[in-house]
C-alpha positions in Angstrom: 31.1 -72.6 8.5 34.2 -72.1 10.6 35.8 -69.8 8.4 32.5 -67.6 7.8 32.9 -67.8 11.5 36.4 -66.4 12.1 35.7 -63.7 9.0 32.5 -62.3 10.8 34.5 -61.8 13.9 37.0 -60.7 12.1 34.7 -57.9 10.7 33.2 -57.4 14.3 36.8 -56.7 15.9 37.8 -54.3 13.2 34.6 -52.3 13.1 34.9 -52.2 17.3 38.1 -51.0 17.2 37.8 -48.4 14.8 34.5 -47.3 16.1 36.6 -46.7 19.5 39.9 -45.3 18.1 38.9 -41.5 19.0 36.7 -41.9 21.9 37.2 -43.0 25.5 36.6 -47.3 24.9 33.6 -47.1 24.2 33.3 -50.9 23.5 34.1 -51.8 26.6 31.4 -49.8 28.1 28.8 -51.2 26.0 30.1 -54.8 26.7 30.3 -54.4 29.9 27.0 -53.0 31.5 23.5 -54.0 30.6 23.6 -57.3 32.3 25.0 -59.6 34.8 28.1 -61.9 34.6 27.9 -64.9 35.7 30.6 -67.0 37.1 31.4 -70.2 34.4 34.8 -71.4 34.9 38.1 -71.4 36.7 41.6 -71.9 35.5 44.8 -72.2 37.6 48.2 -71.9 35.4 46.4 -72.5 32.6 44.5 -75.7 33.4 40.3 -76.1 34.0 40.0 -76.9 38.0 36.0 -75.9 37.6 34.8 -79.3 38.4 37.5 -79.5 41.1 37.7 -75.9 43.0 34.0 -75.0 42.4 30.4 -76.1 43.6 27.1 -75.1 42.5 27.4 -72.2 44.8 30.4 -70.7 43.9 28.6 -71.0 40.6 26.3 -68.2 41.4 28.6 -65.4 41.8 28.4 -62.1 39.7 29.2 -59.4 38.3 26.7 -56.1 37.1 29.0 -53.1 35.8 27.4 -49.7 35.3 27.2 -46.8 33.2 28.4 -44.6 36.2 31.5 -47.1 36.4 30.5 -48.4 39.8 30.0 -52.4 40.1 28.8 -54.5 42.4 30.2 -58.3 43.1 27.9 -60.8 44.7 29.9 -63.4 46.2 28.7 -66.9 47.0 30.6 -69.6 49.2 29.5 -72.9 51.0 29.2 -72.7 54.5 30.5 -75.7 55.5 29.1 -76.2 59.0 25.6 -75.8 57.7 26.1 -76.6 54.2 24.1 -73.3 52.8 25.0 -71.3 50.2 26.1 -67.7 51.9 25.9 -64.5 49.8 27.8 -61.1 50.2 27.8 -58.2 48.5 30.5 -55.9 47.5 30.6 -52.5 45.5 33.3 -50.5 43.7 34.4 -49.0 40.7 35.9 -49.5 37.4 37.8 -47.9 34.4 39.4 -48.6 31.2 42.5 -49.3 31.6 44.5 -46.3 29.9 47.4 -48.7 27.8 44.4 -50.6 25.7 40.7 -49.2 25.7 39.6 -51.6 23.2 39.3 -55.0 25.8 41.0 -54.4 29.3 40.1 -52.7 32.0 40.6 -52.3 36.0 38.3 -51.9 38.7 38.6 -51.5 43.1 36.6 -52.3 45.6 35.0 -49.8 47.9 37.4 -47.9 50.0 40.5 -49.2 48.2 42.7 -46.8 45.5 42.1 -47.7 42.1 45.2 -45.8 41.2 47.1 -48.3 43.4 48.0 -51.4 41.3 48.3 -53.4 44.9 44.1 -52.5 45.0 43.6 -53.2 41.0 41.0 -56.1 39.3 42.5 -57.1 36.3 39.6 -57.9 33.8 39.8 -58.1 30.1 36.8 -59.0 27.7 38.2 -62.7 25.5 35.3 -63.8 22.7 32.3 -62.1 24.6 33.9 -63.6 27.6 34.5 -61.5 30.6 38.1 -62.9 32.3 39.5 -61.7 35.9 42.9 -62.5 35.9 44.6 -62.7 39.0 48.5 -63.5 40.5 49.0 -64.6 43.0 53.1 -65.0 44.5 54.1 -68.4 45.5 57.0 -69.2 48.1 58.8 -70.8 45.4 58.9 -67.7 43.7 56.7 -67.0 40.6 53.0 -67.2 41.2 49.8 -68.8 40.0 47.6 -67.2 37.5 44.0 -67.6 38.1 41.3 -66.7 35.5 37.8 -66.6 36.8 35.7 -66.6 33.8 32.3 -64.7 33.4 29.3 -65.2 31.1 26.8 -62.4 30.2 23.3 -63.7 31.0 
């Protein structure tokens, strides 16, 4: 079963990639819009902190990505003096990133320069996943990686 698995995906990667070899990524595209991402998980350097770092209302935050390469992220966080679950809403825009148009891509936020990599989303699409990959520096030097990680619904 597991190796029917890994050949059908296998098959699925090769025909995506050659289907988008002459085009402008269109895979990503199609993955991308025609639904919501939900939040499912958070890593931090590499290990699981989703039961630790996030409750049920960090949960609820999203992701939709549109054919006209605008998006819009609904953010969720506890409000700890009332204990409610606050949403806000924030727009932008995205692209394929020009170095690999077969699974990454970059996106900003309203009124920020997606051309600047200081304004950049980092997002790449792992096993249907979507993943937004984020460093931050430490004072130490280095930094921590975070992955948020997004499922369609």
């Amino acid at each position: 079963m597991k190796k029917l698995f890994l050949t059908s995906l296998v098959i699925v990667l090769s025909i995506t990639t050659i289907s988008c070899g002459d085009d402008d990524g269109g895979s990503v595209e199609e993955t991308l819009t025609g639904g919501t991402w939900k939040l499912v998980s958070l890593e931090v350097n590499g290990n699981d902190v989703t039961a630790t770092e996030l409750d049920a209302c960090d949960l609820e935050e999203t992701y939709v990505f549109n054919n006209d390469n605008t998006f819009v992220f609904t953010s969720n966080r506890t409000d700890d003096s009332t204990d409610t679950c606050v949403e806000s809403t924030v727009i932008g825009a995205w692209e394929v990133k020009p170095s690999n148009n077969t699974t990454e891509f970059i996106a900003a936020y309203d009124g920020d320069d997606i051309t600047n990599e200081d304004d950049q989303l980092d997002f790449r699409i792992e096993d249907q996943t979507l993943v937004e990959i984020i460093e931050e520096p430490v004072a130490s030097g280095g930094s921590d990686s975070y992955r948020y990680r997004y499922e369609k619904q």
